[in-house]
C-alpha positions as CSV (number, residue, x, y, z in Angstrom):
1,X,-74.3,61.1,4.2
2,X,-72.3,59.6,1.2
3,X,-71.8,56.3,3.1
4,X,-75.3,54.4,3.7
5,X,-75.7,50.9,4.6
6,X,-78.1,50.1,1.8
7,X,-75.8,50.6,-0.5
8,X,-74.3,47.4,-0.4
9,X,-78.2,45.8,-0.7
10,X,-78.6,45.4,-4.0
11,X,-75.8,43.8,-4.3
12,X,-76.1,41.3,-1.7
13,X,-78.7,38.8,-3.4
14,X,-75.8,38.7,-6.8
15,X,-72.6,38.3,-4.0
16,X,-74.8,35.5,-2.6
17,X,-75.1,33.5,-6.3
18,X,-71.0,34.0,-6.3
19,X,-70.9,32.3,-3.6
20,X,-72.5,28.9,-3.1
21,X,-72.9,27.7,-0.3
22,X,-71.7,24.9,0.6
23,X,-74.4,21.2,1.3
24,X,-73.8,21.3,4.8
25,X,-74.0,25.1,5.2
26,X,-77.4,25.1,2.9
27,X,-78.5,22.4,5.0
28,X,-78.3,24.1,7.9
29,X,-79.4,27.4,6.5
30,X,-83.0,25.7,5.2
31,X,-83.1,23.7,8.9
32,X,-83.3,27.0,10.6
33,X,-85.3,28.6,7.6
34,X,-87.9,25.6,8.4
35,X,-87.7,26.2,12.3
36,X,-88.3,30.0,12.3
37,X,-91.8,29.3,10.0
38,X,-93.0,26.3,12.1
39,X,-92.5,28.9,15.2
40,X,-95.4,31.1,12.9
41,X,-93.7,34.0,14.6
42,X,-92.4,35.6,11.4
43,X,-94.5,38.6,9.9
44,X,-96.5,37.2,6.4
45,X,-93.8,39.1,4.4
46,X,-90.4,37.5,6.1
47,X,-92.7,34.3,5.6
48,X,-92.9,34.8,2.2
49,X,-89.1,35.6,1.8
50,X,-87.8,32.8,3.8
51,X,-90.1,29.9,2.2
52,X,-88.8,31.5,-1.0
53,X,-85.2,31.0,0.1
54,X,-86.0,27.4,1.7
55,X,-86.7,26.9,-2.0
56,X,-83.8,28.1,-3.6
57,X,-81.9,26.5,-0.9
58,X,-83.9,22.6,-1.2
59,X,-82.8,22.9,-5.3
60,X,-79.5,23.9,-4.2
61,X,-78.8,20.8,-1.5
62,X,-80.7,18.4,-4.3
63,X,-78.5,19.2,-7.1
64,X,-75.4,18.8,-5.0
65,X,-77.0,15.6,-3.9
66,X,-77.6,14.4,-7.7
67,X,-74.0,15.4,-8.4
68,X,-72.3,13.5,-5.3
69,X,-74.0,10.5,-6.5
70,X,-73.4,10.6,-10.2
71,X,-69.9,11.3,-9.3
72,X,-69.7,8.0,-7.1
73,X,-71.7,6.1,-9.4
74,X,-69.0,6.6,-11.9
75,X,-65.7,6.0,-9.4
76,X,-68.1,2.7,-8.6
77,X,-67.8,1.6,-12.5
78,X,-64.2,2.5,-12.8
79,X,-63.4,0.4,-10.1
80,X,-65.8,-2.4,-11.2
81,X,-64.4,-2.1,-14.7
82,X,-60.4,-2.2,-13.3
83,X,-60.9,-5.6,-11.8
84,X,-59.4,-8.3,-13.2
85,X,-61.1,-10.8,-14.9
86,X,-60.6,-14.3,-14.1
């Protein structure tokens, strides 16, 4: 009875902030998340628990978003600004 499967719970949600996912699997993730709660098949609490992670997972894919374009914003002036002049 040492050996339970809930065990490893409570460290789940902590393993999950190691890892980020990445865009295209939050993406996906939130897609399903949204499916499943348009379905209204999902019990008020799982309801609760999946919009919250739709949350967390919409400021997750915007930040990355932000990021992608700053960074390409910036490659844009360094090119801009390595052009030559005539």
């Amino acid at each position: 009875m040492g050996r339970t499967s809930t065990s490893s719970s409570p460290t789940a949600p902590s393993e999950r902030l190691l890892t980020e996912p990445s865009f295209e699997d939050a993406q996906r993730e939130l897609e399903q998340i949204v499916e499943r709660l348009e379905q209204g098949k999902a019990p008020l609490d799982e309801a609760i628990a999946l919009w919250e992670r739709g949350e967390e997972l919409y400021r997750l894919c915007v930040a990355k978003l932000d990021s992608a374009q700053g960074r390409i914003e910036e490659l844009a002036s360094r090119v801009e600004a390595a052009q030559p002049t005539f």
